[in-house]
N, C-alpha and C positions, 0 to 999 in steps of 0.2 A: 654438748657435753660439758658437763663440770669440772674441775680440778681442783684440789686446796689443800691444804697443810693447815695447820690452827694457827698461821698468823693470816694468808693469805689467799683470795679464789679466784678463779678466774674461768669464765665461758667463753668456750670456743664452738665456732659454728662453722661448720663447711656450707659453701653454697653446691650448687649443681653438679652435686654426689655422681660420680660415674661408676663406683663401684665400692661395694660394703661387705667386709666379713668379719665375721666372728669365730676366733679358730676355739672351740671347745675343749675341756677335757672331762673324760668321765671318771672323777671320782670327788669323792666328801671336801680332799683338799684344797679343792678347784673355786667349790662354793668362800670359803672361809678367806683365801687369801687373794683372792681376785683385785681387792682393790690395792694391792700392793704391787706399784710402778715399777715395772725392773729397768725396761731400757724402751726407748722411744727415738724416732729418727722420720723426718721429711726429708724426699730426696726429691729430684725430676724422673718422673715413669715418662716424659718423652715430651717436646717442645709445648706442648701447650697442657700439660699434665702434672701436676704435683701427686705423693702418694705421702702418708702419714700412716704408721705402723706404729703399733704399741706391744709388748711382751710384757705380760705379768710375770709373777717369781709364782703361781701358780701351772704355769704352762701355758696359759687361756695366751690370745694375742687378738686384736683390734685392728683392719685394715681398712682404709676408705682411700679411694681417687677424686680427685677433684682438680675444677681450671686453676692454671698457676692465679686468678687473682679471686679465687673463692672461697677465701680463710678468712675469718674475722676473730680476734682476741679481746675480749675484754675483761679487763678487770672489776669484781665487784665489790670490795667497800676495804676499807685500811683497816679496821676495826677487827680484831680476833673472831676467829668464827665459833662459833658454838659446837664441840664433840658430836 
């Protein structure tokens, strides 16, 4: 998955996914404002589990499990990103 603002981006990669949802909503809204972040939070789902959640200000939400050393971050370039 990608992330960025117009100064900064960054790829993040879960390894050995245990669990993947996509929470939907049905209507026009949903499509239009998806890519707007509301709130985001990694906690421990239980000694050898990390969980990573995401809520849109759409309604939409993003959920994956993965082993606590399965996350990789990277950053991809200083340089302003292109709109």
């Amino acid at each position: 998955m990608t992330v960025s603002n117009k100064k900064e981006g960054y790829e993040i990669t879960f390894r050995g996914v245990k669990k993947f949802e996509i929470g939907e909503v049905e209507s026009v809204q949903a499509d239009k404002d998806m890519d707007i972040w509301g709130y985001s939070e990694i906690l421990s789902a239980d000694e050898k589990t990390l969980s990573f959640e995401v809520l849109f200000s759409s309604g939409m939400s993003f959920y994956v499990a993965f082993p606590n050393r399965g996350l990789k971050i990277r950053k991809l370039n200083s340089e302003p990103l292109q709109p």
